[in-house]
C-alpha positions in Angstrom: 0.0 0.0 0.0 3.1 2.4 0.7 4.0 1.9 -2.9 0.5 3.0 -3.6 1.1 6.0 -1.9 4.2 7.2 -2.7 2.6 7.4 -6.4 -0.7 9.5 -4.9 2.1 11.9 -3.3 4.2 12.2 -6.8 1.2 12.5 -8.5 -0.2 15.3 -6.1 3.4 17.1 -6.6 3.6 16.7 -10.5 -0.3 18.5 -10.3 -1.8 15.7 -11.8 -4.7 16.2 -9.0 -7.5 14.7 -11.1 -5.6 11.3 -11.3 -4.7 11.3 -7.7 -8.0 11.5 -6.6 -9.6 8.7 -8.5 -6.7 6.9 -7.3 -7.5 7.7 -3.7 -11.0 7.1 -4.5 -10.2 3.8 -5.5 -8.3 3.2 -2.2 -11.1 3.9 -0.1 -13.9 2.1 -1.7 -11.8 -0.8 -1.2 -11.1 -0.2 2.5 -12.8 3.3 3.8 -10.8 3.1 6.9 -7.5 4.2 4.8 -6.7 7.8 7.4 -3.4 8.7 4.6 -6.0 8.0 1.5 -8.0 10.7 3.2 -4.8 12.5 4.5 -3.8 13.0 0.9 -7.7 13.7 -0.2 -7.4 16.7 2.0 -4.1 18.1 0.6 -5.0 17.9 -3.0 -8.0 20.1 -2.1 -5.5 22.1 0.4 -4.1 22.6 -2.7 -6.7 23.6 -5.0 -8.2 25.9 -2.0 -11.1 23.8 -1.5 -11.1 24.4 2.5 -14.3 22.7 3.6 -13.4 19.8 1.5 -9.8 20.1 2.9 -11.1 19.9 6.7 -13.6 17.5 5.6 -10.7 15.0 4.5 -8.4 15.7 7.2 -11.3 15.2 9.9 -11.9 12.2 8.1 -8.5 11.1 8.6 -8.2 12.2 12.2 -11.5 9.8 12.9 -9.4 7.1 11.5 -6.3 7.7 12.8 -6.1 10.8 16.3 -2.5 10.9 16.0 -2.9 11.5 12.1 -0.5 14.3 10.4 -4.0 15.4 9.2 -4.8 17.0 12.7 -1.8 19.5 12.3 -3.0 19.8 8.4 -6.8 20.3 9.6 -6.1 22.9 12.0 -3.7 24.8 9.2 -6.4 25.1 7.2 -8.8 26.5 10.3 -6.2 29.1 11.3 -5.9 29.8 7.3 -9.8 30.7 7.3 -10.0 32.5 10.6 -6.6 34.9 9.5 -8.9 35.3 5.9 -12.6 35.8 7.5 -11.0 38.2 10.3 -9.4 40.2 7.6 -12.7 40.5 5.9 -14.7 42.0 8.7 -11.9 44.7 8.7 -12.7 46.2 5.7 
């Protein structure tokens, strides 16, 4: 399954995003209880700016898995909102 991975992650960092998703996809209709295949879900949309889908993934993941990296990743993307909502109101 590492081997797996390591493609999702080279795929993700070569912006092929479209292909690493249907590969995660495929992932976790085979075994939804996969916390990196949703790890990875939620960086792609990290990526793309997709930040409810982002947290959405990464809580996924931390369900899964409490001591995931997606916890640090989920709560990037919170702060990321917050910093961008607060600025917002202070227009």
């Amino acid at each position: 399954m590492e081997a797996r991975y390591n493609n999702i992650r080279t795929l993700i960092s070569e912006e092929k995003l479209e292909q690493a998703i249907k590969e995660i996809d495929e992932i976790i209709a085979q075994d939804a209880n996969q916390d990196t295949a949703f790890y990875l879900k939620g960086n792609i949309f990290r990526k793309q700016q997709d930040w409810q889908n982002a947290i959405n993934n990464y809580s996924l993941a931390i369900e899964i898995n409490p001591s995931s990296p997606a916890k640090d990743a989920r709560d990037m993307c919170i702060e990321i909102l917050n910093f961008y909502n607060t600025d917002m109101y202070n227009h």
